[in-house]
TORLUMFI-850012 format. One line per 3 residues: number of its first residue (from 1); their letters; for each residue x, y, z of C-alpha. Coordinates in steps of 0.05 Angstrom, whole numbers, plus 5000, padded with zeros to 4 digits. Layout:
NUM> a> X:Y:Z  ...
END
This chain:
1> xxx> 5000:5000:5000  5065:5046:5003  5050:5071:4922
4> xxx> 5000:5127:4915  4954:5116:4860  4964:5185:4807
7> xxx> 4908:5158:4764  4837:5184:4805  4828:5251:4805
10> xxx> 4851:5252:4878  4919:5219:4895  4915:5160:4943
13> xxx> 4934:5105:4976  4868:5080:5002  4841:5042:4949
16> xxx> 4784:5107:4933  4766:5071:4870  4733:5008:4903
19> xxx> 4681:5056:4949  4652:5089:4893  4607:5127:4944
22> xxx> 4662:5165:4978  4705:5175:4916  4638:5215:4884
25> xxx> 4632:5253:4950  4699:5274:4945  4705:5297:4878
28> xxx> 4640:5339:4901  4679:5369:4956  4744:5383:4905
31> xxx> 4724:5435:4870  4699:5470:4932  4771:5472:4954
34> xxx> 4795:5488:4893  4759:5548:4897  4776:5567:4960
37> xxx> 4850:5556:4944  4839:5604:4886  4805:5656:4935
40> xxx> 4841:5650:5002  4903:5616:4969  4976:5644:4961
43> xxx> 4958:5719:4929  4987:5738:4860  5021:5674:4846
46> xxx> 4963:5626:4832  5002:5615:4756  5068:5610:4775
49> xxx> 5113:5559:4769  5146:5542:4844  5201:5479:4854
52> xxx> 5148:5434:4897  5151:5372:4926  5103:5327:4928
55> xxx> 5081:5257:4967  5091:5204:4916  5090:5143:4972
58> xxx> 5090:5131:5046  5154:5101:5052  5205:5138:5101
61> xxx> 5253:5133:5041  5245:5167:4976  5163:5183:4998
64> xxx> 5170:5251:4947  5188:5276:4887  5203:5342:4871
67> xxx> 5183:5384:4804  5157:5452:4784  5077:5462:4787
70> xxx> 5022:5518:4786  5003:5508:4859  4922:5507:4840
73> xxx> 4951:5438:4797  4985:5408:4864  4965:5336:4874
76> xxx> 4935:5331:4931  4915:5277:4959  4899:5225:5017
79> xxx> 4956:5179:5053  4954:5139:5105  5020:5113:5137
82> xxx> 5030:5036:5124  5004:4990:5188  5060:4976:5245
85> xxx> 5059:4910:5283  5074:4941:5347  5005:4992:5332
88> xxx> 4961:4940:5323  4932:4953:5394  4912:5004:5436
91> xxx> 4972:5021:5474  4938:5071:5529  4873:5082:5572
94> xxx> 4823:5022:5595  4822:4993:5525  4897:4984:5526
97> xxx> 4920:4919:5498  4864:4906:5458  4863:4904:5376
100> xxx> 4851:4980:5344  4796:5003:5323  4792:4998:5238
103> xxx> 4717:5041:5251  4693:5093:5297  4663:5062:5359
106> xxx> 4591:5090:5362  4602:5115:5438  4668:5162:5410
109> xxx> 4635:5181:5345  4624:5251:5378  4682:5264:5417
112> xxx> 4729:5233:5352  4690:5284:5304  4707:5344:5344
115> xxx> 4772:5334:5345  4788:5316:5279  4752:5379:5259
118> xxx> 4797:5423:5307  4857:5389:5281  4820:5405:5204
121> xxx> 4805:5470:5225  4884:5499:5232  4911:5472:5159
124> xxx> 4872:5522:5112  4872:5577:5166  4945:5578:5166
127> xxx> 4940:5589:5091  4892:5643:5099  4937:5679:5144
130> xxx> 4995:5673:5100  4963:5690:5039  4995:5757:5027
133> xxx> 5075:5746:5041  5090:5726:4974  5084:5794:4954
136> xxx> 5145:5811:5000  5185:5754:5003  5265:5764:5024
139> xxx> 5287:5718:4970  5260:5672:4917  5289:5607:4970
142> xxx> 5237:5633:5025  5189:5643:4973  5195:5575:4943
145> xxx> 5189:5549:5017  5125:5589:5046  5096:5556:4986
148> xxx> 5120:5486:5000  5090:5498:5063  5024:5525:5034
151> xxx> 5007:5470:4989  5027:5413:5044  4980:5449:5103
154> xxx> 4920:5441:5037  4946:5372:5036  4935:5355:5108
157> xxx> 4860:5393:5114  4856:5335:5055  4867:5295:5103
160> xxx> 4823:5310:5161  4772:5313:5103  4777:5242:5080
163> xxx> 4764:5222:5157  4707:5261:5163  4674:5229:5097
166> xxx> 4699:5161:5108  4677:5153:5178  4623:5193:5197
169> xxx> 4571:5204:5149  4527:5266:5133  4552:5299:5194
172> xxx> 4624:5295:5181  4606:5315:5110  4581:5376:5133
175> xxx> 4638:5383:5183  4680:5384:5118  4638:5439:5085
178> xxx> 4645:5484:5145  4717:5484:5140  4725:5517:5073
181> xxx> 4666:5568:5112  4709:5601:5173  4758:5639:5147
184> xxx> 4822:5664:5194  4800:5723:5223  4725:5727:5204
187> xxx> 4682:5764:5246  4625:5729:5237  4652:5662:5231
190> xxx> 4722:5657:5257  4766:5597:5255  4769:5560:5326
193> xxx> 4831:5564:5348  4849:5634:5370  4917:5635:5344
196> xxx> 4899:5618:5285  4853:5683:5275  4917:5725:5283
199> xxx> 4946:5762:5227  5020:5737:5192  5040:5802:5175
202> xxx> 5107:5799:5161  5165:5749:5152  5186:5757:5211
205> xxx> 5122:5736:5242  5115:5677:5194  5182:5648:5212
208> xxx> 5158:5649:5286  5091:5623:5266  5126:5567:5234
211> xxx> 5172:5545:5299  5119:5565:5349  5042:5548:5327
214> xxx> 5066:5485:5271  5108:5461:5335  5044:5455:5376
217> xxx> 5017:5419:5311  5075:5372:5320  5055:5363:5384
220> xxx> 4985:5342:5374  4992:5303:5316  5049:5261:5350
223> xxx> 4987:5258:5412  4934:5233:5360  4980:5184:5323
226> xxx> 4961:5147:5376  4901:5141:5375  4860:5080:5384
229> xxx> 4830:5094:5314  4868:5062:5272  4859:5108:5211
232> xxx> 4869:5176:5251  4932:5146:5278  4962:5127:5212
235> xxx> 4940:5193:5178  4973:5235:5227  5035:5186:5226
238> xxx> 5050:5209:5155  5024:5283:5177  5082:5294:5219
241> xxx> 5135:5272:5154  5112:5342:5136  5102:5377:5187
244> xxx> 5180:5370:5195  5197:5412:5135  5144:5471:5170
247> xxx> 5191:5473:5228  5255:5472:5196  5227:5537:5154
250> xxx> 5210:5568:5220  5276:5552:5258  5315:5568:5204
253> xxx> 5283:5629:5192  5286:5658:5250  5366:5628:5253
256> xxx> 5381:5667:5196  5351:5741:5221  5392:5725:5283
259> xxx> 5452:5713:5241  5449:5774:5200  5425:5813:5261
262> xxx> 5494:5788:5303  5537:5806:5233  5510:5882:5232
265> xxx> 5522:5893:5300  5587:5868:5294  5607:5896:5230
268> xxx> 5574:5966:5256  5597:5962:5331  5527:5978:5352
271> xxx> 5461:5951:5381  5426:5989:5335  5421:5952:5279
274> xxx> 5355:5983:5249  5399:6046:5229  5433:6001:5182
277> xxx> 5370:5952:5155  5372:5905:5199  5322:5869:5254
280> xxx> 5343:5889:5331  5350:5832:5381  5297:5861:5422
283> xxx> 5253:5861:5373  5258:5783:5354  5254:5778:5433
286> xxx> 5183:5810:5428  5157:5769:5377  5184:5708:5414
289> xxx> 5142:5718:5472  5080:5732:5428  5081:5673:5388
292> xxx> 5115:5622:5444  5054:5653:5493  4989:5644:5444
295> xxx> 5019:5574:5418  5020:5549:5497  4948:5566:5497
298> xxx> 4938:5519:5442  4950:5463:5491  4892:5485:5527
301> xxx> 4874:5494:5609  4927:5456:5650  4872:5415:5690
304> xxx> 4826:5380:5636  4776:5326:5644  4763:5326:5565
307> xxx> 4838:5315:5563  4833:5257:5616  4776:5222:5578
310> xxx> 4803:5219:5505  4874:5188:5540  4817:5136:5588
313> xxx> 4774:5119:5525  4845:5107:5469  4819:5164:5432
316> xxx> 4887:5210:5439  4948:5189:5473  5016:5234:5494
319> xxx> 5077:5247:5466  5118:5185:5446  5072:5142:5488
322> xxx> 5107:5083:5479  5170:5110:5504  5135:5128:5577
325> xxx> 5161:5076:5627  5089:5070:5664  5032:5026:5665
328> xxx> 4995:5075:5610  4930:5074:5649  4949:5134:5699
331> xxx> 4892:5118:5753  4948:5122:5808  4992:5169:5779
334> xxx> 5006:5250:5791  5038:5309:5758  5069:5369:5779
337> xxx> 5025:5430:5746  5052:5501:5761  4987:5549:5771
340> xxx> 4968:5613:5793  4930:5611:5858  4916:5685:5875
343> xxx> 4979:5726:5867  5025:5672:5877  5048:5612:5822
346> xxx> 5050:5551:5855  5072:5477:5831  5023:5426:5850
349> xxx> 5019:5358:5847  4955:5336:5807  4928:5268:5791
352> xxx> 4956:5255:5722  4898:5239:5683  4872:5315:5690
355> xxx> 4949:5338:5671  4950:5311:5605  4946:5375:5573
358> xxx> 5004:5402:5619  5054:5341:5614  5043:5361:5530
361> xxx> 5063:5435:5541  5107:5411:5587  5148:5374:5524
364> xxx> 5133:5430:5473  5165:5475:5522  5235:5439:5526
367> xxx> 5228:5429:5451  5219:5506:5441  5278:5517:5489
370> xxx> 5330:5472:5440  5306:5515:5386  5321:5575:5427
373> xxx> 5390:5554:5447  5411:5546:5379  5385:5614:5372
376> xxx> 5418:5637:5423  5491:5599:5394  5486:5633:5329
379> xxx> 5494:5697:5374  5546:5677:5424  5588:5656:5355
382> xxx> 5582:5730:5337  5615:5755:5404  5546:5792:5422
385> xxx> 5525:5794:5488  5454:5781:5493  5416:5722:5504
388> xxx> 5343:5704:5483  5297:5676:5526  5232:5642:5529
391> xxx> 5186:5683:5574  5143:5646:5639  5095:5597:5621
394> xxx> 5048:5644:5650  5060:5699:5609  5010:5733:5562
397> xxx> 4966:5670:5578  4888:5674:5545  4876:5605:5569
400> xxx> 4881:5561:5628  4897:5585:5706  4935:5639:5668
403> xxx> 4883:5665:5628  4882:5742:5633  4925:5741:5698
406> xxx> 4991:5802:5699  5055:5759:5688  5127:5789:5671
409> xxx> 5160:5750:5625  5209:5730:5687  5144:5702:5730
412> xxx> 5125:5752:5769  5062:5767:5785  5047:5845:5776
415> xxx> 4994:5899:5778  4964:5930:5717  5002:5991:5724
418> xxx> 5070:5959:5711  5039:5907:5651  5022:5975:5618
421> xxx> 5084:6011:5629  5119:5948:5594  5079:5924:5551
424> xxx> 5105:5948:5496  5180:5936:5515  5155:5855:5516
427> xxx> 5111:5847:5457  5109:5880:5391  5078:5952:5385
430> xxx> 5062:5999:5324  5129:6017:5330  5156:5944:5312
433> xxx> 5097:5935:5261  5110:5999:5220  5190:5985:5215
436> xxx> 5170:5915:5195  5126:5939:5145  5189:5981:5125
439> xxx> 5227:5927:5105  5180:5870:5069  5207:5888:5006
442> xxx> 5206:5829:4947  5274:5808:4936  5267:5768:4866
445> xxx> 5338:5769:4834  5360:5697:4842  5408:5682:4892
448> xxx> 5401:5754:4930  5365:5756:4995  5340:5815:5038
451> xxx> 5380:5853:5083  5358:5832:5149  5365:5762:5132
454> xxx> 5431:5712:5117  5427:5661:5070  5411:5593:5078
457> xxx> 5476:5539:5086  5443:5501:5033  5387:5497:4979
460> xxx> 5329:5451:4972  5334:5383:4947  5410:5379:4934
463> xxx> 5399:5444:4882  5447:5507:4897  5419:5572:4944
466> xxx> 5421:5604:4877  5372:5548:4838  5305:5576:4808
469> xxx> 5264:5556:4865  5202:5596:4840  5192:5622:4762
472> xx> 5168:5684:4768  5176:5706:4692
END
């Protein structure tokens, strides 16, 4: 089942042409999101030619292939990852031990729904918020690369699509019309997920997007591959193959605005870099502690009983389950969970079940902090003394014991006064926004890259930093 089958209209590895019935129902919902790509797609470059890769099996080797295409002519299509021995049963929760589930159990059908449509929900939003960079891309290399990115978040609302038609009737076909009917940022109908009804502005804020909010993604794809449904599993299994190359875009990114940021001051002897074109440190800190703060709401409240019920029923698991040296039932268990309780932040211990959604964030967090430290070596290479950090837990918090409460990025608990008299100096103001603004100019000249950003230490795909990536003649 590795080879994906190129001759349907949709790409796939799960035999579409012998279930006539969902095959028509999905070439009924194509052209809906074909139309919606057109409308809420990548703006301006619907006819150009970009250097894309695309899924061409499951395998771990050689699963792509890369060519130029029009993005509206991308393949996409439905894969599931190929069965594992070792995932043939549940491996958490009261059904652990027993076979998988190939079809939704009637008592989940509910619960399963809702969150494959939040998971659906967050692919085309992130395309709707990105929709305008292309127009001010550094280089034809980052351009090439938010559209890789682009075209595989399509891929995986694909994805949650083919769930929702395979597996739960008229309800999860109109689950999959809804999602082409929020739109990031809509007023009247929003998409769920507040972070995912902020703007991208910039390329800045897309590089942080990308390591921040597609790191959470990581996160709860790796939670729902495993699943006690056997095809949600295996469909976020191959998920996170892609989800990679989002992450590497965002690290990277953000890598190479510290790099050329540590180079002018440097070269110019001076923290102030925006005098000669170039991003401050403290400005990059800012953003940090936007986008690290609304992602960790993603993870939702740190007590949950939703949370403890999908991991009791098999429905979602935690991070590299099978790696946890416990029984993988939890009745017994605890978990320290830092709170706020008044003015104070306090570490309890809370029975572990509830602190699901805690021990995640918990993992995201030290993930985020790797990222940060390589950040943060890029500089110290430089001979710059400054050191990015990522701010409390509690910080800037919407959701959770945190929600709305006065945190400094250090953890301190303060009055309104002094969150006002700082705000501004710890996330990014009209003053960061307008300079920002100042500097998303294209760069289109192959092999040339903005100011405020290095180049990459290699291309895509074997090709040179200087390749055509994206044929804009």
């Amino acid at each position: 089942m590795t080879g994906v089958d190129y001759l349907e209209r949709i790409p796939n590895n799960v035999n579409l042409r012998d279930n006539r019935r969902l095959l028509r129902a999905l070439e009924d919902w194509q052209p809906k999101f074909l139309q919606w790509w057109l409308d809420l797609g990548p703006e301006g470059f619907q006819a150009t030619r970009a250097y894309l890769r695309t899924a061409v099996s499951v395998d771990k080797d050689g699963w792509a292939q890369f060519d130029y295409v029009k993005m509206p002519d991308y393949r996409w299509g439905i894969f599931l990852a190929e069965p594992e021995p070792d995932r043939r049963l549940i491996g958490f929760g009261d059904h652990r031990g027993q076979p998988a589930w190939p079809e939704v159990p009637g008592e989940h059908r509910g619960v399963l729904r809702r969150l494959i449509v939040t998971q659906g929900d967050t692919e085309p939003a992130s395309v709707e918020q990105q929709r305008h960079l292309g127009r001010t891309c550094p280089s034809v290399y980052d351009l090439r690369n938010l559209f890789q990115v682009n075209v595989e978040e399509g891929r995986h609302l694909w994805a949650m699509v083919y769930l929702l038609h395979a597996y739960f009737g008229r309800d999860g076909r109109e689950e999959a019309e809804a999602l082409l009917q929020r739109h990031s940022g809509d007023t009247d109908k929003p998409r769920i997920l507040g972070a995912f009804n902020e703007p991208t502005p910039d390329w800045l804020s897309f590089f942080m997007f990308s390591f921040f909010t597609d790191r959470d993604g990581k996160y709860q794809l790796a939670s729902l591959q495993e699943s006690g449904f056997d095809p949600l599993a295996r469909t976020c299994r191959f998920m996170l193959t892609e989800e990679a190359h989002h992450m590497f875009v965002g690290e990277t990114g953000v890598g190479r605005i510290v790099q050329r940021t540590s180079e002018l001051m440097r070269q110019g002897k001076t923290d102030e870099v925006r005098k000669e074109g170039g991003i401050d440190l403290p400005t990059i800190q800012r953003h940090i502690n936007l986008h690290y703060s609304v992602s960790l709401d993603l993870f939702g409240s740190e007590i949950s009983t939703n949370a403890a019920n999908y991991y009791t029923t098999g429905l979602k698991g935690r991070f590299e389950e099978t790696k946890k040296d416990d029984d993988h039932r939890l009745k017994e268990a605890t978990y320290p969970v830092t709170l706020l309780e008044g003015d104070r932040i306090v570490t309890r211990e809370m029975p572990a079940l509830n602190a699901l959604n805690e021990r995640l964030r918990d993992d995201y967090i030290a993930d985020c902090q790797r990222g940060v430290d390589r950040w943060n070596q890029i500089i110290k290479k430089q001979g710059i003394d400054f050191e990015l950090k990522l701010p409390h837990r509690g910080f800037h918090r919407a959701i959770g014991s945190f929600a709305e409460a006065r945190v400094s990025p250090d953890g301190r608990v303060i009055g309104e006064a002094e969150w006002n008299a700082n705000r501004e100096e710890w996330l990014p103001g009209e003053r960061d926004r307008a300079y920002l603004t100042s500097l998303m100019l294209p760069v289109s000249k192959l092999g040339r890259f903005a100011n405020w950003i290095a180049a990459p230490a290699r291309g895509i795909n074997g090709k040179p930093v200087d390749f055509e990536y994206v044929r804009l003649d």
